[in-house]
C-alpha positions in Angstrom: 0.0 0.0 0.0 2.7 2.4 -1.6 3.0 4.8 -4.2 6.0 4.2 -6.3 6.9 6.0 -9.4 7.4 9.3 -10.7 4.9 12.2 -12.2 2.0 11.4 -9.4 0.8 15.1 -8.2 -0.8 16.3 -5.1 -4.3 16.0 -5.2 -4.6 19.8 -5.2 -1.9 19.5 -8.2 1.2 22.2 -6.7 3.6 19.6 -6.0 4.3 16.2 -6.3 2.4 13.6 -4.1 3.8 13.5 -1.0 4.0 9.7 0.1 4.8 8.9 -3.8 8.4 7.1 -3.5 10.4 8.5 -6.1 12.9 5.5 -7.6 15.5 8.2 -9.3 16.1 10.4 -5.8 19.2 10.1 -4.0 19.1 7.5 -1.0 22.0 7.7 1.5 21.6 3.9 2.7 24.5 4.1 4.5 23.5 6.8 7.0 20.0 6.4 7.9 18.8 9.5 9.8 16.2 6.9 12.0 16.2 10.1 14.7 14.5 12.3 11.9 17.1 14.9 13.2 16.5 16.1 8.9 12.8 15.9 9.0 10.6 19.0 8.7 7.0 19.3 9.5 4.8 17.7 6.7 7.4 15.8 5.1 7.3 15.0 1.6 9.4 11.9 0.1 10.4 14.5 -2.7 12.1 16.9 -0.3 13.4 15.1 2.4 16.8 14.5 3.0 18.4 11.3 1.6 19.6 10.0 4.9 15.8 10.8 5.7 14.7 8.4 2.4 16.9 5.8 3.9 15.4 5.5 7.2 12.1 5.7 6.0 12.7 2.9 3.3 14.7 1.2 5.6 11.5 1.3 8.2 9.1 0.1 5.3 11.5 -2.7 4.7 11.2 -3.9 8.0 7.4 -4.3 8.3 6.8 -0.6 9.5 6.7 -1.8 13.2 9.7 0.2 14.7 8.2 2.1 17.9 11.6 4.1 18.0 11.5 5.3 14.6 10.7 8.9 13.9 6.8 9.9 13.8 7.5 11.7 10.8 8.0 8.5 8.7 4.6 7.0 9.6 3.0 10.3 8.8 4.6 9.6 4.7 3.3 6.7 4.6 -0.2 7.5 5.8 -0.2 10.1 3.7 -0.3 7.3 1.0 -3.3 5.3 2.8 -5.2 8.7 2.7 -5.3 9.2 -0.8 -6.2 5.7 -1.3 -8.9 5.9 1.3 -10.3 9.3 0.5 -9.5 10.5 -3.5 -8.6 7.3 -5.5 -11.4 5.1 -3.8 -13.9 7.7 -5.4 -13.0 6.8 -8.4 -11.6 3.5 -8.7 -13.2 0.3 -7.5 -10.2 -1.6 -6.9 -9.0 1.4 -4.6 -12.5 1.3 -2.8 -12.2 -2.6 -2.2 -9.1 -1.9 -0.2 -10.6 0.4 1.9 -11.2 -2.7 4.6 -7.6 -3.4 4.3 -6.6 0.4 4.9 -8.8 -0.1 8.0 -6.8 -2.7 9.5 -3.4 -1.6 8.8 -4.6 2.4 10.7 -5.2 0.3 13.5 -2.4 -1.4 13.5 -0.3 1.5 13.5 -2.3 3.1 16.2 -1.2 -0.1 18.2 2.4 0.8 18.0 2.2 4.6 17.5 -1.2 5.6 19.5 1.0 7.0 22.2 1.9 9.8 19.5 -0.8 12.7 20.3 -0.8 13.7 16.8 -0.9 10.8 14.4 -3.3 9.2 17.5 -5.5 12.4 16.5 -5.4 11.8 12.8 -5.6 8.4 12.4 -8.6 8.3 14.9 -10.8 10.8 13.0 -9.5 9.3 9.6 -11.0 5.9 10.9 -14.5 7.8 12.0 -14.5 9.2 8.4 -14.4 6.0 7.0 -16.8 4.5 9.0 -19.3 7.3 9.3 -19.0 7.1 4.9 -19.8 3.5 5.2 -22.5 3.5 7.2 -25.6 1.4 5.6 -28.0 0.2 8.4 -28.4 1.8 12.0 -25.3 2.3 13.3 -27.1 1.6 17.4 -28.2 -1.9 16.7 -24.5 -2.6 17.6 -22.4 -2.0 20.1 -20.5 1.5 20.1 -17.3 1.0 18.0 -15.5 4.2 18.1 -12.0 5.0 17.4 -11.6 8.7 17.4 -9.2 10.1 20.5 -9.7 13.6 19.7 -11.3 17.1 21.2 -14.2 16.6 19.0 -17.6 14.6 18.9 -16.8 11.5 16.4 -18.7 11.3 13.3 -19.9 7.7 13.7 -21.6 8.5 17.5 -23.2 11.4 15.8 -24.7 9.5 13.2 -25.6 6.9 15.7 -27.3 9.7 17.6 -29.5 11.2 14.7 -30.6 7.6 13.8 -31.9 7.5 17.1 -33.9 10.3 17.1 -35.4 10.5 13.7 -36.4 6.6 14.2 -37.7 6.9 17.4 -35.3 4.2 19.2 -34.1 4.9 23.1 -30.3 5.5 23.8 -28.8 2.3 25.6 -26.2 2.2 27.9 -23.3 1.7 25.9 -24.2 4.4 23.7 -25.1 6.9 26.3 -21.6 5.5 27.6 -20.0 6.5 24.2 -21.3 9.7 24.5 -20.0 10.5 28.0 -16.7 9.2 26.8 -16.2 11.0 23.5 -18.0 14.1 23.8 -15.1 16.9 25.1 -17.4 18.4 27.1 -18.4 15.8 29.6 -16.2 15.7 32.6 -13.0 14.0 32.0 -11.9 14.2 35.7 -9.1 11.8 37.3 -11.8 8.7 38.3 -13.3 8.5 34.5 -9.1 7.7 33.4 -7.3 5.8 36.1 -10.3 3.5 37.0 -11.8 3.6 33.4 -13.7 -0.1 33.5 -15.1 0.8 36.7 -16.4 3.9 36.0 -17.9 2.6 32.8 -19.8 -0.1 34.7 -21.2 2.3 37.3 -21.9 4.7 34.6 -24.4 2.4 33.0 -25.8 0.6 36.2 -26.4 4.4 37.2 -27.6 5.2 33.6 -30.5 2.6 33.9 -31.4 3.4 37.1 -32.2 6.7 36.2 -33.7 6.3 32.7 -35.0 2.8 32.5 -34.7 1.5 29.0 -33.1 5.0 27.8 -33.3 8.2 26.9 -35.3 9.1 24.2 -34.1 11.6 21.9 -35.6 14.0 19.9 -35.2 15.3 16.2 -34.1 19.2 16.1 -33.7 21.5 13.1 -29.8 21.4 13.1 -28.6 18.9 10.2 -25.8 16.7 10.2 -22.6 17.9 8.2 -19.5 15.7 7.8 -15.8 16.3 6.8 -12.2 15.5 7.8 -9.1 17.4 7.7 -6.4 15.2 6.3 -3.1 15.1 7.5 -1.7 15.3 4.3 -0.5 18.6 2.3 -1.7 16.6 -1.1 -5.6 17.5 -0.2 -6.7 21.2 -0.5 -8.0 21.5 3.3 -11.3 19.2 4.4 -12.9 16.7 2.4 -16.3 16.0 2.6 -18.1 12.9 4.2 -21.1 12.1 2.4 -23.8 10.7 5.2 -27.5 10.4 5.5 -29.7 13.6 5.7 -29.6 13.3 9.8 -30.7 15.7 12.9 -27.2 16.9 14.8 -28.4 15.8 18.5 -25.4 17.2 20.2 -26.3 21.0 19.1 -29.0 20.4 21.6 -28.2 20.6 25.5 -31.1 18.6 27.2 -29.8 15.4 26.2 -26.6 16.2 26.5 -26.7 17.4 30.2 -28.9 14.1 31.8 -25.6 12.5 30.4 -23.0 14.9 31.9 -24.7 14.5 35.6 -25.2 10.9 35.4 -21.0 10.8 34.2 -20.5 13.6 36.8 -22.5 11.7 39.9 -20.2 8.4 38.5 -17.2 10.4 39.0 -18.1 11.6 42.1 -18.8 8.6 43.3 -14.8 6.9 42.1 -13.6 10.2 43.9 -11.8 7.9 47.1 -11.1 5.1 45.0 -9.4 7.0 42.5 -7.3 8.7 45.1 -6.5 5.6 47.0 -5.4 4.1 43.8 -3.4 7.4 43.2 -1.3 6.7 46.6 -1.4 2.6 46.4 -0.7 2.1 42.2 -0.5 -1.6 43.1 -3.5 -1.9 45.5 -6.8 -2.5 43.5 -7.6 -5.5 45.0 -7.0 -4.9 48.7 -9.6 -4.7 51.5 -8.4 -0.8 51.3 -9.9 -0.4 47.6 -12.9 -2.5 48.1 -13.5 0.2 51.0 -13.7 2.9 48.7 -16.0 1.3 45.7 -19.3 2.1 45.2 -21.9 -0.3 46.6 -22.8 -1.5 43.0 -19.3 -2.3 42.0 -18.9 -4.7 45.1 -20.2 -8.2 44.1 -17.7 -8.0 40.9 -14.9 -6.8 42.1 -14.6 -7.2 46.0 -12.2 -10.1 46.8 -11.8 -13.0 49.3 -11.4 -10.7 52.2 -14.5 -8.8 51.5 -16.6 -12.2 51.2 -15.0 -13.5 55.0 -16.0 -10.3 56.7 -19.4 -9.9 55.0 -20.3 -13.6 56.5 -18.8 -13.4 59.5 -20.8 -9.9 60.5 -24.0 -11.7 58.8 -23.5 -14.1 61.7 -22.4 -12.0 64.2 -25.4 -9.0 63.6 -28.5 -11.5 63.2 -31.2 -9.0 64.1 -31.6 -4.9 65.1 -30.0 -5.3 68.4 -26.3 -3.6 69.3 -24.0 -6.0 69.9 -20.8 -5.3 71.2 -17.6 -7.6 70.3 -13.8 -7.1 70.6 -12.5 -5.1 67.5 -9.5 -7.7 67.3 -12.1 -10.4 66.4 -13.4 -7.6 63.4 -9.6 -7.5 62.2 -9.0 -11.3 62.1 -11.3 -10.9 59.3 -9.3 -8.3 57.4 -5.9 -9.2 57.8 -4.6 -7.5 55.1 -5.6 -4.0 56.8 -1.7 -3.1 58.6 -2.3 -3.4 62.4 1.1 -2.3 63.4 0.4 1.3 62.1 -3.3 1.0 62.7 -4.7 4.7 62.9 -7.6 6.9 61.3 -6.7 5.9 58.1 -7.0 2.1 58.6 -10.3 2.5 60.9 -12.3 4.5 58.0 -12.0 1.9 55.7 -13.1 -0.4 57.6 -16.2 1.7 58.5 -16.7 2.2 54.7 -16.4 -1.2 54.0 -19.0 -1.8 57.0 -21.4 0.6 55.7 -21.1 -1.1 51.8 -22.8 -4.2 54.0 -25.5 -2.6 55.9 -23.3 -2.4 59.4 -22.6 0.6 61.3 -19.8 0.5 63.8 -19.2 2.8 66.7 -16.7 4.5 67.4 -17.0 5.5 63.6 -13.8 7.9 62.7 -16.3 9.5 60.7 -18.8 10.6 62.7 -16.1 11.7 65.5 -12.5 11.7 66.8 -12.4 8.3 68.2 -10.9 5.4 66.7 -11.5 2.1 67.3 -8.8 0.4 69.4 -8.1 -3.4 68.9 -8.1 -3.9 72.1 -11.2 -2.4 73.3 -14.8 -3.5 72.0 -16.8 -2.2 69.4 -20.7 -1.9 68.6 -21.9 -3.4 65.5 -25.8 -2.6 64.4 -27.9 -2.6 61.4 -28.3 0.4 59.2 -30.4 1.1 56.2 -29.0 1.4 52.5 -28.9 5.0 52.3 -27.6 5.7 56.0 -25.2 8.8 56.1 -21.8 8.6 56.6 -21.1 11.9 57.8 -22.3 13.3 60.7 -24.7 16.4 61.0 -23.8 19.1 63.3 -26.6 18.0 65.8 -24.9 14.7 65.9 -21.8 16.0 66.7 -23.3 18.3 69.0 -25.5 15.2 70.7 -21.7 12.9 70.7 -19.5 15.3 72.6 -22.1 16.4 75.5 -22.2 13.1 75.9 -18.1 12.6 75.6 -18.4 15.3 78.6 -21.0 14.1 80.4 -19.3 10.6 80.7 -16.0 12.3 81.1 -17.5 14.0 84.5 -19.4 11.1 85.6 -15.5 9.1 85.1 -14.2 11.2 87.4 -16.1 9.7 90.1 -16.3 6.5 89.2 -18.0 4.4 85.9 -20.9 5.4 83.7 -23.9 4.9 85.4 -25.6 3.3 82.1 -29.0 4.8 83.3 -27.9 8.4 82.9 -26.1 7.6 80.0 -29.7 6.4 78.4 -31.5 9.5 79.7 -29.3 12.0 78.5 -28.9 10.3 75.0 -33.1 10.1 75.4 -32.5 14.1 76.2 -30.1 14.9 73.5 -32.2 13.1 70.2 -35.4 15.1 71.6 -34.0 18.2 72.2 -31.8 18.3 68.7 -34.2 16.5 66.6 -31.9 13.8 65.2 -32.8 11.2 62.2 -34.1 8.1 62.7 -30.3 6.5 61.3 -28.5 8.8 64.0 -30.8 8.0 67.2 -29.9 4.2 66.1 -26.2 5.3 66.1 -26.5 7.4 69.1 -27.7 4.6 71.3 -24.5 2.3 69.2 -22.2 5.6 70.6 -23.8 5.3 73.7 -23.5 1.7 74.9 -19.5 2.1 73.6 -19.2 5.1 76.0 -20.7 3.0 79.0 -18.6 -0.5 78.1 -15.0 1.4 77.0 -15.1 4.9 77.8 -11.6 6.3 76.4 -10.7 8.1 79.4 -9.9 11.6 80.6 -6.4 11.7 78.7 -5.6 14.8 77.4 -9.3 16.6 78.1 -8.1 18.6 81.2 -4.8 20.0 79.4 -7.2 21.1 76.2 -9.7 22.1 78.3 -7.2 24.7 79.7 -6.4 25.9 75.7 -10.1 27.6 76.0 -10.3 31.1 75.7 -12.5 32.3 78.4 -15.7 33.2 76.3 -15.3 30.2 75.2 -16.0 28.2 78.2 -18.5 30.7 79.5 -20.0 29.4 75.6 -19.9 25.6 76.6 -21.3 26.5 79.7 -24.3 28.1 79.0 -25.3 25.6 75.9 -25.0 22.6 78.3 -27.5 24.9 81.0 -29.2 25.1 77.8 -29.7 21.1 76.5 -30.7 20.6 80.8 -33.7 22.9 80.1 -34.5 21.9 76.9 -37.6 20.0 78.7 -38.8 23.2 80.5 -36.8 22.3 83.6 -33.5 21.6 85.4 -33.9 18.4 88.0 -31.6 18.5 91.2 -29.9 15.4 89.8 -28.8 17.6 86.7 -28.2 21.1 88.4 -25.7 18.6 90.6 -24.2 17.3 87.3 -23.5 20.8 85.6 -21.9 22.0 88.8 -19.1 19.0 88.4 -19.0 20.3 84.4 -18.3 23.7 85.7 -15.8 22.9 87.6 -14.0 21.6 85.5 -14.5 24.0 82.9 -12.9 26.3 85.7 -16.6 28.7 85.8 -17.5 30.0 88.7 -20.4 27.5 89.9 -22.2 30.1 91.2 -22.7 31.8 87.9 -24.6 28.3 86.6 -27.8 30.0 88.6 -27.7 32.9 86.7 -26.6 31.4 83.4 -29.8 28.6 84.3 -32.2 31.6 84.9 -31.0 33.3 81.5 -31.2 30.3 79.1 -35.1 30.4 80.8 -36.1 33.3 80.1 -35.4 32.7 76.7 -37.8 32.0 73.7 -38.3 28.5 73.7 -37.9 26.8 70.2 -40.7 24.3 71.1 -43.7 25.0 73.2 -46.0 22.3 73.9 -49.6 23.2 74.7 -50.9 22.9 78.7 -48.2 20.6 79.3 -47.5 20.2 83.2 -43.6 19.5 83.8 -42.6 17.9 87.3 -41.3 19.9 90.4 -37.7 21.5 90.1 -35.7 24.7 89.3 -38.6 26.2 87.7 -38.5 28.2 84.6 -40.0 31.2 84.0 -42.8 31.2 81.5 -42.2 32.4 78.6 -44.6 35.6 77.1 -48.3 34.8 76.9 -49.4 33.9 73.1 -52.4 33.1 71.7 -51.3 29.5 70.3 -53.0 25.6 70.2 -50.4 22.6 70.0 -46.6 23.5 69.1 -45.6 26.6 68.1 -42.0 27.1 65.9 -40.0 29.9 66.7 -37.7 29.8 63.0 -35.3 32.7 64.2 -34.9 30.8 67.6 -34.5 27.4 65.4 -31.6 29.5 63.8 -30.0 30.7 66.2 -29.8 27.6 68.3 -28.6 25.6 65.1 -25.8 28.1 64.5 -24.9 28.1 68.3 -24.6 24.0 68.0 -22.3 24.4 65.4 -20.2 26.9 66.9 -20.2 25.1 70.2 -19.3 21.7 68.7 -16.3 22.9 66.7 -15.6 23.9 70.5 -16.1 20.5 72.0 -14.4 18.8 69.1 -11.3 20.3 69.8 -11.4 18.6 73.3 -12.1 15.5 72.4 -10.0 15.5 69.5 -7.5 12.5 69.7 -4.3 13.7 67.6 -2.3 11.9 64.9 1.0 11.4 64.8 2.6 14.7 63.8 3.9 14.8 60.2 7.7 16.7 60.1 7.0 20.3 58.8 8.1 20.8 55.2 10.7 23.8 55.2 8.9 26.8 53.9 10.7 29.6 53.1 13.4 28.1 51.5 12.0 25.6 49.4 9.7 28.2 46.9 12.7 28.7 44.7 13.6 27.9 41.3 15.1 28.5 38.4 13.6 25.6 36.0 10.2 26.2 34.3 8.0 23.0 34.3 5.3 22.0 32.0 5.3 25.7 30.9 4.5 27.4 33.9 6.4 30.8 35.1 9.1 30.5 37.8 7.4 31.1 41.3 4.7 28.6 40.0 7.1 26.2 39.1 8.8 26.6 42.5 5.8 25.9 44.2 4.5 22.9 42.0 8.1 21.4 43.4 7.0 22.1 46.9 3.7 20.2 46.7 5.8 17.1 45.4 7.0 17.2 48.3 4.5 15.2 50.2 1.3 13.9 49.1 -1.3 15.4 51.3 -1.8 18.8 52.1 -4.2 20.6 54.6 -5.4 23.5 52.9 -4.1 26.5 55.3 -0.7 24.8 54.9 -0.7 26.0 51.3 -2.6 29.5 52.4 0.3 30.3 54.2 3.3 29.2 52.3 1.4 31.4 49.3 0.8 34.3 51.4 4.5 34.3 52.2 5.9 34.5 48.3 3.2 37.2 47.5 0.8 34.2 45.4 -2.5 33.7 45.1 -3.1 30.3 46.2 -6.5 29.5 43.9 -5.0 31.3 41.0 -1.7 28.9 41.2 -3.0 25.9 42.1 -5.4 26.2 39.2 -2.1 26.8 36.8 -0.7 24.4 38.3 -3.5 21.6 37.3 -4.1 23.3 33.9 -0.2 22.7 33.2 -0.6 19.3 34.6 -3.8 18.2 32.2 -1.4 19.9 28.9 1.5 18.3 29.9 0.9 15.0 31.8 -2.3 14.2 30.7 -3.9 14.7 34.2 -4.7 16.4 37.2 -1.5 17.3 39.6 -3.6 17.4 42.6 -7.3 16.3 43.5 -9.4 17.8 46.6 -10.3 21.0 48.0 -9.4 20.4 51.9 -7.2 18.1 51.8 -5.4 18.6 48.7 -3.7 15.2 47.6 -1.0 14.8 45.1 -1.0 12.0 42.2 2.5 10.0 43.3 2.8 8.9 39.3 3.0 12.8 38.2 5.3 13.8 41.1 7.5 10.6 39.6 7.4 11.7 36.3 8.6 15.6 37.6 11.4 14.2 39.0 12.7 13.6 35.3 11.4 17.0 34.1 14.3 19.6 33.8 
């Protein structure tokens, strides 16, 4: 499939034809320029150099396989399978029977030269001309066969599209698939590349669940128009495609958008797994990984690990009840997971994993601070398919009045598990919590009574409290007391021990009790007689029946929980093993541009290659101290990345995490 000969022209007729091998031109066989160190862009066999002939006839020789050869010699000899594909094929019907066989060789030279961005460009497109030209019978009665790699919609899934919509058929998966993967305007975020076959079967399990048999597309005034741009200087620019008179269904955006959210919700949902996969290349089949895939992906592609835990909590959690077991006898089943640096990391995906089987587990890392311990025991419980796994701020709130409770009824003794219940009872009235969180309160609950953590540490952050601050915790805990319209003996007794050791004056909790009563109550129940204690105050006289909502008190107390539970959580915080402290000042300095970018951004794309997680006001302040704006540079930085790696440099908002095979690749970049 060579031209060989002499007076062949161009198509456009200037010059001669540029893949024609001309026998009577100087060929320097002893000096083959393989490199293409001689070769210009859009090489013609006419003007190359000789030692340029000689490589390129030495390459053809060979069986045009060489994957070090220079790109420029595969583009000559495409060249040729161009004009037999596109101009002589019009014409002449041996030229158009050898169209099949053009077919297959493209391909084959995209096996060995696909990695080339340019001739992977052309030769796609060149292959969706050729189909789209051929196209006979509906091209969605088969399965999506697209070769095109390029930043445009592929001919072939357009036509597939319009035959769609003008004959009334609904998309399928794997089209609707094809469309998500081809079109250059769907999300192409980190999940959709490095775990491409999973995100292709979530994409159409997620596809059906939403639309059922399929979208059903409709016929719009835009008409189908087809051409290609060949890579060779013989054509005078595009040549057209002649197709079927067909609607253009990506002009329109309805369609087009119910496919981006369903690809967008798919990527979403490959977010951890993509990330773990980022730091652990070699860890797709580990416990780890199974943690982080979504629920539909499990049965196919959980492993042996997976399948022993899932039957051993099956018989360990046989009904609704909380049942408490040693968290060594949870890790026998995991073995994989690294004990001897167990920490947060470890005990979140184990709670993931937990959660992917209907199991909640308390403590949960992701509802709190705690982390299991294999030595103490956990709760295991039953929880519904679409159970949350992050807390809300009444949770949180609800969790660490209880951490403080227990913490001052420790300090006498143990939990009395009959105050624990009544304050939990308390805390999911007075906060309104979920049904899924009252279940995982009472799980929290029963692990505070049976292996309360202690009172490490709680005293010594108690002391980092501002003033106002504690006054804050103070008056909130006065506050979840009353919530019932009264404070009992037994609790007025209890926040006095709280105050104490929140260093308030005890005699202030009168006042402070008096003042949260006199306050608008969020919820006021109709000629409702509360029991005898510290009585409070009632509140001003409305004209109401049943339960009235205060909305500006609602907000107010909301806002307050928040604020006081950031509070809390900072006392009940257990810490992590510090990480050393990268050196700052020193390190946002370079004089090598990479991937592009200016200096300072360079210097700073070195610094996050540094580790490969980053806590956001890390990065505020090493950019505040070299005069950059962090957004603006980290959004460089990732732009650079996508241009010159072919991916994201960094994924996250809060923490920022750094792909380990780009930071490997920079360390050869000079």
């Amino acid at each position: 499939m060579i031209y060989f000969g002499s007076g062949l022209k161009s198509i456009n007729q200037y010059n001669d034809e540029p893949a024609l091998i001309i026998p009577k031109l100087k060929v320097d066989i002893a000096n083959p320029d393989r490199e293409g160190s001689n070769m210009g862009y859009w090489p013609s066999y006419s003007q190359i150099h000789p030692t340029s002939r000689a490589a390129f006839l030495e390459w053809l020789s060979k069986g045009r396989k060489d994957q070090n050869i220079n790109i420029g010699y595969v583009f000559i000899y495409f060249y040729g399978l161009e004009r037999r594909a596109l101009a002589d094929a019009k014409e002449s019907v041996a030229a158009l029977s050898e169209i099949p066989a053009i077919v297959t060789e493209v391909k084959r030279l995209l096996s060995i030269y696909g990695d080339n961005n340019s001739f992977r460009g052309y030769a796609g497109k060149f292959l969706d001309a050729i189909q789209a030209s051929q196209v006979t019978v509906p091209l969605y009665r088969t399965s999506p066969q697209i070769e095109s790699s390029s930043w445009e919609i592929p001919l072939t899934l357009k036509i597939a599209l319009g035959q769609m919509a003008n004959d009334g058929v609904s998309m399928s998966a794997d089209w609707a698939l094809a469309w998500a993967e081809n079109d250059p305007s769907m999300p192409r975020r980190m999940p959709s590349q490095r775990c491409s076959s999973e995100f292709r079967e979530l994409f159409k399990i997620r596809y059906s669940e939403k639309l059922g048999d399929g979208l059903k597309l409709k016929p719009n005034k835009a008409r189908l128009t087809a051409c290609y741009h060949p890579a060779s200087s013989s054509f005078s620019g595009m040549v057209d495609i002649p197709i079927s008179d067909l609607p253009d269904i990506t002009e329109t955006t309805g369609s087009a958008n119910k496919i981006r959210d369903i690809a967008t919700a798919c990527t979403d949902e490959l977010e951890g797994y993509s990330r773990y996969l980022g730091r652990n290349p070699d860890g797709r089949n580990s416990i780890e990984a199974t943690s982080y895939l979504p629920q539909p992906l499990l049965q196919k592609h959980a492993g042996k690990e997976f399948q022993k835990l899932y039957n051993w909590l099956n018989d360990q959690v046989t009904s609704d009840a909380l049942v408490s077991v040693p968290f060594s006898f949870v890790l026998q089943q995991v073995p994989s997971i690294n004990r001897n640096g167990f920490s947060k990391k470890e005990a979140t995906a184990i709670a993931n994993l937990l959660g992917k089987m209907n199991i909640g587990i308390e403590p949960d890392p992701r509802f709190g601070s705690f982390v299991p311990k294999p030595e103490q025991d956990v709760v295991l419980y039953r929880i519904g398919d679409n159970a949350p796994s992050s807390p809300t701020a009444e949770y949180c709130a609800a969790t660490v009045v209880l951490h403080l409770a227990s913490a001052v009824a420790c300090a006498d003794g143990a939990v009395d598990p009959t105050e624990g219940r009544h304050l939990e009872e308390q805390l999911e009235a007075w906060l309104h919590l979920a049904s899924d969180e009252k279940t995982r309160l009472r799980a929290h609950t029963q692990w505070l009574i049976s292996s309360f953590p202690g009172m490490n540490g709680i005293k010594k952050r108690i002391e980092l409290l501002k003033q106002d601050q504690r006054e804050s915790l103070g008056r909130f805990l006065v506050g979840v007391a009353q919530a019932d319209g009264y404070i009992d003996p037994t609790e007025m007794k209890t926040l006095t021990k709280i105050y104490e050791m929140l260093g308030l004056d005890t005699q202030s909790l009168y006042s402070h009790a008096h003042a949260a009563a006199v306050e608008p109550v969020t919820l006021q129940a109709a000629d409702f007689m509360k029991p005898q204690g510290y009585a409070i105050p009632s509140p001003p006289e409305k004209q109401t029946e049943g339960i009235s909502l205060d909305m500006s008190s609602i907000e107010a107390k909301l806002a307050e929980t928040v604020a006081v539970s950031a509070i809390l959580n900072s006392i009940f915080t257990e810490e992590e093993p510090a990480q050393p402290p990268v050196p700052v000042s020193e390190s946002v300095t370079s004089d090598v541009s990479i991937a592009g970018l200016d200096l300072e951004s360079s210097a700073f794309m070195q610094v996050l290659a540094s580790k490969l997680i980053w806590a956001r006001e890390e990065l505020e302040k090493l950019a505040a101290e070299h005069n950059l704006m962090l957004d603006g540079t980290l959004d460089s930085i990732n732009d650079a990345s996508f241009d010159h790696f072919g991916g994201p440099f960094f994924e996250g908002d809060d923490p920022i995490e750094i792909d380990p095979e780009i930071v490997e690749r920079l360390e050869h970049v000079s």
